[in-house]
N, C-alpha and C positions, 0 to 999 in steps of 0.2 A: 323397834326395828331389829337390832339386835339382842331380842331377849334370846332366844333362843340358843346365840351362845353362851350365855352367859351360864347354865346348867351344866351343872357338873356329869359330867358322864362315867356311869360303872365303869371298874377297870375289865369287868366279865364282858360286856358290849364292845369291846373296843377291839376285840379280835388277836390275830397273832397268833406266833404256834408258844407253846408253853416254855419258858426257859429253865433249863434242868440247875439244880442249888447248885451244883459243881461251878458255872460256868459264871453265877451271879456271884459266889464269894471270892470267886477267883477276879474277875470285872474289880470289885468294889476292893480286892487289896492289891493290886495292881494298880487303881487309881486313888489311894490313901498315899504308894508310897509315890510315886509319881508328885503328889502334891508336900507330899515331906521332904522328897528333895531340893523342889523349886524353893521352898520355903528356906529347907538346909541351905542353898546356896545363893539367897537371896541373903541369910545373916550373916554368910562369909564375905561375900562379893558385891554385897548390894552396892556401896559408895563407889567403886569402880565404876560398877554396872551402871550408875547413874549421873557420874563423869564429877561426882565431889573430890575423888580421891584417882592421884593416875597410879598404875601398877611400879613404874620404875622410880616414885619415890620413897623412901624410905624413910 
């Protein structure tokens, strides 16, 4: 019943207008650093951020 989805479909079939390299290296290092910081401020702040440690002790 559902084989049909189950095929992988060409990425040529699938439509859409072309996306120029400019727009996709710029996309994909905008979301590199995007996750480098969540992560940067996840090994600063994480025990705050997850109520092991409060801010105003020291």
């Amino acid at each position: 019943m559902f084989a049909r989805f189950a095929r992988a479909i060409p990425r040529s079939q699938l439509g859409g207008p072309p996306i120029p390299p400019l727009y996709r290296y710029t996309a994909t290092g905008l979301g590199a650093s995007m996750w480098f910081w969540i992560f940067y401020r996840a090994k600063e702040d994480g025990p705050v951020l997850l109520g092991w440690k409060h801010p105003w002790d020291h």
